[in-house]
BADRENFI-961731 format. One record per residue (C-alpha): x, y, z. Coordinates in nm, 4 decimals. Example, Ala and Ser with C-alpha at 12.3 -4.5 7.8 and 13.67 -1.06 7.14 Angstrom:
<sites>
SITE         c1         c2         c3
SITE     1.2300    -0.4500     0.7800
SITE     1.3670    -0.1060     0.7140
</sites>
This chain:
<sites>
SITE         c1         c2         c3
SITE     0.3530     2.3090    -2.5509
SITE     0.4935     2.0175    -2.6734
SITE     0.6930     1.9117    -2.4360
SITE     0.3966     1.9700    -2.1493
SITE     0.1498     1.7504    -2.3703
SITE     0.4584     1.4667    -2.3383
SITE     0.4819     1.5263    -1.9693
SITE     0.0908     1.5019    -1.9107
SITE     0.1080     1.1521    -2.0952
SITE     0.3543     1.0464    -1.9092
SITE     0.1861     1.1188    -1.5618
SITE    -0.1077     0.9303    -1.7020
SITE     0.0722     0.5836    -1.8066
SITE     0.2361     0.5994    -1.4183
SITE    -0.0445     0.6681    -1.2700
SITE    -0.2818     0.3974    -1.4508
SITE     0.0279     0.1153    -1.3941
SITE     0.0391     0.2281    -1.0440
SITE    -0.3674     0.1970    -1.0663
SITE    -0.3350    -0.1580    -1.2003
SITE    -0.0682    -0.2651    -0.9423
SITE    -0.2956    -0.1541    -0.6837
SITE    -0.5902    -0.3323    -0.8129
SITE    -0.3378    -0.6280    -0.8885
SITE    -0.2473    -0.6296    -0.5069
SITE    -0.6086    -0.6383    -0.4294
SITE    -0.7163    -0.9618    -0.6355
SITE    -0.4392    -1.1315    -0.4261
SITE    -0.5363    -0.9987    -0.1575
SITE    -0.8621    -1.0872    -0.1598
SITE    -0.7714    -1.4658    -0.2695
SITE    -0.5927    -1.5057     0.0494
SITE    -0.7063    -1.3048     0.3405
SITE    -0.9593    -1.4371     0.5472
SITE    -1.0461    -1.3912     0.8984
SITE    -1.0243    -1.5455     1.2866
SITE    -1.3324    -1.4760     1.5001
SITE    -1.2615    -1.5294     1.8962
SITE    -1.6176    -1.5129     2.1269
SITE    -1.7545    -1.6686     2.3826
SITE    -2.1102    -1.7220     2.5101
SITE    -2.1645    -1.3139     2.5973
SITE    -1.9002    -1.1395     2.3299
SITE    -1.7688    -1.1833     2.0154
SITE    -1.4166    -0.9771     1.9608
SITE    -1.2871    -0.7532     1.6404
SITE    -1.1980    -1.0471     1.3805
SITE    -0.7876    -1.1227     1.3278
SITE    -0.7037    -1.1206     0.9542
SITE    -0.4909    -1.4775     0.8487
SITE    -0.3252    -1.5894     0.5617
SITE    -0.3932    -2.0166     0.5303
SITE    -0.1137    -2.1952     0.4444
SITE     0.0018    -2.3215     0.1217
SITE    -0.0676    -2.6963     0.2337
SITE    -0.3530    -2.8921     0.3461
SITE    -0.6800    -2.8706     0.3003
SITE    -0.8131    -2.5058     0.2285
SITE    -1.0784    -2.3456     0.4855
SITE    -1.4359    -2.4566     0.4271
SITE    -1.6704    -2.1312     0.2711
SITE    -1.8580    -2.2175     0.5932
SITE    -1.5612    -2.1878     0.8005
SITE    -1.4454    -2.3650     1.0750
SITE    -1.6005    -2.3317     1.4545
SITE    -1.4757    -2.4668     1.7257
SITE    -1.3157    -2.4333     2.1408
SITE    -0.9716    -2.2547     2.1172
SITE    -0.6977    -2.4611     2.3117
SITE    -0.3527    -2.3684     2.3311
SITE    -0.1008    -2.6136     2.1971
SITE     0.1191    -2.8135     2.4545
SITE     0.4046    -2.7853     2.4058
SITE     0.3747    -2.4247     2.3047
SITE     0.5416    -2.4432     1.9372
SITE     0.3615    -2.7657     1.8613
SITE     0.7154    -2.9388     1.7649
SITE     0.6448    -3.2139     1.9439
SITE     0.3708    -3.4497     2.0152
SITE     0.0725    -3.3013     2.2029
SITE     0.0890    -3.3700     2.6080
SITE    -0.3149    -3.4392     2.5591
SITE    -0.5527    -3.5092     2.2932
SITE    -0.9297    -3.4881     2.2204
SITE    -1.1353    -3.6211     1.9378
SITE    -1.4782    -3.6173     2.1592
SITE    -1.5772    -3.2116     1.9958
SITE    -1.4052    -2.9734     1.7538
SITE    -1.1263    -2.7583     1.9065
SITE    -0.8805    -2.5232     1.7441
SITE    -0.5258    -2.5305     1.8407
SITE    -0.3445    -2.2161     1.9305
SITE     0.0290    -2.2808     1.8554
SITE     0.3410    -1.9981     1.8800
SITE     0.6071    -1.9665     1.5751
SITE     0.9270    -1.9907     1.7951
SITE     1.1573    -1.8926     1.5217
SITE     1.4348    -1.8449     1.7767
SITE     1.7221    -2.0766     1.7337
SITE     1.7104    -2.3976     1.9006
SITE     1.7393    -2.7931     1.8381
SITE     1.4532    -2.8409     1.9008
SITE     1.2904    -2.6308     1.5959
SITE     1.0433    -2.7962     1.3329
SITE     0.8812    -2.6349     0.9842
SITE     0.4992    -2.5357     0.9895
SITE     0.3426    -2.8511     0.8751
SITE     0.5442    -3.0546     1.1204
SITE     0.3543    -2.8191     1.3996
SITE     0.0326    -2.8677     1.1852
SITE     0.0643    -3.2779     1.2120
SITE     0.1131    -3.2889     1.5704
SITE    -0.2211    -3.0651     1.5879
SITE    -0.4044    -3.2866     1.3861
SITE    -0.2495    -3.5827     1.5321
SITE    -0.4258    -3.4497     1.9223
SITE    -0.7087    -3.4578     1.7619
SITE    -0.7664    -3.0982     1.6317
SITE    -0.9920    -2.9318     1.3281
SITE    -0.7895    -2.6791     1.2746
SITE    -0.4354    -2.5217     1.3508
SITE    -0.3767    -2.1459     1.4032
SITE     0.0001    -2.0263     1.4026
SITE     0.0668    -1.6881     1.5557
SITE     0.3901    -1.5066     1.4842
SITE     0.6556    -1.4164     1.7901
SITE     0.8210    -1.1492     1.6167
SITE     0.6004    -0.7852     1.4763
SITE     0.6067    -0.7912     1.1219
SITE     0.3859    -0.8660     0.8564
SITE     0.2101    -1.1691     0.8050
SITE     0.3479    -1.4449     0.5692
SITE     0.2351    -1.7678     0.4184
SITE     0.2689    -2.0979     0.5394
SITE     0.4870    -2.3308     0.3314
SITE     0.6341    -2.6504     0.3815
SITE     0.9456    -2.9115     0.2532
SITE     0.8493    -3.0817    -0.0612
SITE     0.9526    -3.4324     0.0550
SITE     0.7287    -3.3543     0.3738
SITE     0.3466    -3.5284     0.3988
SITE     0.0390    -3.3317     0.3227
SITE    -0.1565    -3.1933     0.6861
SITE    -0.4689    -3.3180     0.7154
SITE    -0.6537    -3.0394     0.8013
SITE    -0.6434    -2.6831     0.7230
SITE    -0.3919    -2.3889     0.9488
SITE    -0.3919    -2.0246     0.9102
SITE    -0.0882    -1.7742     1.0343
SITE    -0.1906    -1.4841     1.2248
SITE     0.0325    -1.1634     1.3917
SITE     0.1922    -1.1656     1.7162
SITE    -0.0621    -0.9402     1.8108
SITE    -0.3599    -1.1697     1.7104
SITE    -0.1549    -1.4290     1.9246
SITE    -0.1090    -1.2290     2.2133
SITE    -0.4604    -1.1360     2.2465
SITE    -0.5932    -1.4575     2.1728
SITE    -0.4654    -1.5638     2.4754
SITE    -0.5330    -1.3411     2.7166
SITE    -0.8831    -1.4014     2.6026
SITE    -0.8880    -1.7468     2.5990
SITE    -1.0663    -1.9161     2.9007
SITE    -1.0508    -2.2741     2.9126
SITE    -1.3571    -2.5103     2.8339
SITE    -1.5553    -2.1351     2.7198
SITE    -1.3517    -1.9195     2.4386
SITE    -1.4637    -2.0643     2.0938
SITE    -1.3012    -1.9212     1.7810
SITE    -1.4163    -1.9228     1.3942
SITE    -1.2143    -1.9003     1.0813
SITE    -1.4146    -1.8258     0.8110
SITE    -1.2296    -1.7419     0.4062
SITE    -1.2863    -1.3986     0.2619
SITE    -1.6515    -1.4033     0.1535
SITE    -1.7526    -1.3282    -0.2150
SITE    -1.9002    -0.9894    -0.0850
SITE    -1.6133    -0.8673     0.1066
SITE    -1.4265    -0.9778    -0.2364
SITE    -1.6945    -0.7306    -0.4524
SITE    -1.6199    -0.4508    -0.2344
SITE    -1.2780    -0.4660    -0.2536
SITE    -1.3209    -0.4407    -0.6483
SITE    -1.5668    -0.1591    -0.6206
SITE    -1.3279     0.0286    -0.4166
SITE    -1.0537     0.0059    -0.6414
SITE    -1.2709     0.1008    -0.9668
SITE    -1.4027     0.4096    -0.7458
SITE    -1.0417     0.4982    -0.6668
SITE    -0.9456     0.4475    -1.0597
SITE    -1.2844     0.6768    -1.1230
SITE    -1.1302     0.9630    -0.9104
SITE    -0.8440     0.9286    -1.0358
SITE    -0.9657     0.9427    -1.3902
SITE    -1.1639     1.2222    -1.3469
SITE    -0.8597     1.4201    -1.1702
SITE    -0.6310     1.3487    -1.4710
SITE    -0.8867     1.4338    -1.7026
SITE    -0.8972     1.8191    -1.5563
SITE    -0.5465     1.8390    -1.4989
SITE    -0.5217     1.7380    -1.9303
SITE    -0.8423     1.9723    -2.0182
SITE    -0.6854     2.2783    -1.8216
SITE    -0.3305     2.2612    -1.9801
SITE    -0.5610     2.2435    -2.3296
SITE    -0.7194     2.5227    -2.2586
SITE    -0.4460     2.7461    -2.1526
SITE    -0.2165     2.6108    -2.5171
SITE    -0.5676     2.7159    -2.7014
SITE    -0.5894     3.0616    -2.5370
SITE    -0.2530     3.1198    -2.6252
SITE    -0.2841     3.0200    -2.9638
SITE    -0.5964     3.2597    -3.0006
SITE    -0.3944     3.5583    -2.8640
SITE    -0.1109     3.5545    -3.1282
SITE    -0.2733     3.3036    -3.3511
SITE     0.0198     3.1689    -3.5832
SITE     0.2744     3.4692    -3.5199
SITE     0.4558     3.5482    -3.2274
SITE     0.4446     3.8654    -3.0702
SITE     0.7573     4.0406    -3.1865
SITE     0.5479     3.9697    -3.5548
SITE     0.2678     4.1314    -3.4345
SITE     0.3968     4.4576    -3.2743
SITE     0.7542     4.4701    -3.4243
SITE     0.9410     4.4673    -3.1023
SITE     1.0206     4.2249    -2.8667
SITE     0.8207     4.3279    -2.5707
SITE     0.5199     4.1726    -2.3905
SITE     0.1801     4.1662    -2.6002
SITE     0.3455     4.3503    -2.9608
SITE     0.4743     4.6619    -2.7873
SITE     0.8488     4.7317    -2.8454
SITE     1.0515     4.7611    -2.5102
SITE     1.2355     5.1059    -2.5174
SITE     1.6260     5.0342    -2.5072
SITE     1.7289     5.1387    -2.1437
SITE     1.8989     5.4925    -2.1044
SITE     2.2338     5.4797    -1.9759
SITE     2.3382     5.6085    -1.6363
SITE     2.5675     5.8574    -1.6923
SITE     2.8634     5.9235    -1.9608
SITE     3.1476     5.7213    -1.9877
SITE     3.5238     5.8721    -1.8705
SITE     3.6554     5.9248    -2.2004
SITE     3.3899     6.1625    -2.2938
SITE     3.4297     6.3642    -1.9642
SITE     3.7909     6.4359    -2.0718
SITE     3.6761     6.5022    -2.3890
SITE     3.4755     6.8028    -2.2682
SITE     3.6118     7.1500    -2.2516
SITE     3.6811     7.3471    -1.9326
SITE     3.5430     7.6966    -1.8948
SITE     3.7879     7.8691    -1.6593
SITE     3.7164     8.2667    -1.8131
SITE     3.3749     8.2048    -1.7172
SITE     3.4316     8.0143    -1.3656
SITE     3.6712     8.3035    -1.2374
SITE     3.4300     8.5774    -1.3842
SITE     3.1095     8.4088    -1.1374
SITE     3.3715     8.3822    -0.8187
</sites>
């Protein structure tokens, strides 16, 4: 009984640190997600989630809104081939974390952005995996305006979308209601999980209190003398047959064998 009481501790401290770690994950979470918002005139599409980078300027609460224009060159490591300071545009630029000379960090992609004349840069991975979070040299100037990393898929879609002069895109930060519900989520999940512990603990009670009822302080060979299930003594099995020796041991009636043949 003792030992199951230690086990059903146990399962409780793992449970709530796996509960807190969740919850933990969460807060982050919820401090850096935000989301991209691609639409034009007639349709606004499913929102991309980001992650902004650690430099620059963070994104407004009232986001950012603004055309979406795809960066030329491409990966942005390299001065823009136009620039535009007459309305607020976005620039779409590719990671291109391949190998070549010709490479640059994120903020580097983030100045030339700026320096056409942008509001805003959005990154977009070239590879599937999850997203990351911007950083930059420390011996490297400060952007001047805010960037956000999004998946290859976000990328990819973002430009098939895109028409020139038309597609208009919004980044807006995680808002403090999306933030609440998060929360609330995780204290109904740590509720349910409460609750589900708490029955699991009040059942193996139960059953250690039923069996202390039945036999109360004695065990049951005290109570019925024998070793058997609820006091009753187990009968000692009945061999199956005598042994050789005494066979031998018995005597043979010939007389009376001959006098029945």
């Amino acid at each position: 009984m003792a030992m199951q009481l230690r086990n059903t501790w146990r399962l409780q401290r793992t449970a709530l640190l796996w509960l807190l770690l969740a919850v933990a994950c969460l807060h982050i979470q919820a401090q850096v997600l935000g989301d991209v918002f691609i639409y034009t005139n007639n349709y606004t599409f499913d929102p991309f989630p980001d992650l902004p980078a650690d430099f620059g300027p963070e994104v407004p609460d009232e986001g950012i809104d603004g055309l979406l224009r795809v960066a030329d060159p491409e990966d942005a490591c390299s001065p823009f081939t136009f620039s535009d300071t007459s309305q607020t545009w976005v620039a779409l630029i590719s990671r291109s974390q391949q190998l070549h000379p010709t490479n640059c960090t994120f903020d580097v992609k983030v100045r030339y952005a700026e320096a056409a004349g942008a509001a805003a840069a959005i990154v977009y991975d070239d590879v599937y995996e999850a997203l990351i979070i911007m950083s930059k040299p420390r011996d490297h100037p400060e952007p001047g305006i805010p960037a956000v990393f999004v998946s290859e898929k976000a990328g990819i879609i973002m430009r098939r979308l895109l028409t020139p002069g038309q597609s208009r895109v919004r980044i807006v930060p995680v808002s403090g209601s999306a933030w609440m519900s998060l929360v609330m989520s995780a204290f109904l999940g740590f509720l349910a999980l409460t609750v589900v512990l708490a029955a699991f603990y009040v059942m193996r009670s139960w059953s250690g209190w039923l069996g202390r009822g039945r036999y109360g302080r004695r065990g049951p060979q005290e109570l019925g003398g024998g070793p058997g299930y609820g006091g009753v003594a187990q009968q000692q099995p009945i061999p199956a047959g005598l042994p050789a020796c005494a066979i031998r041991a018995l005597p043979v009636m010939r007389g009376v064998l001959g006098a029945v043949s």
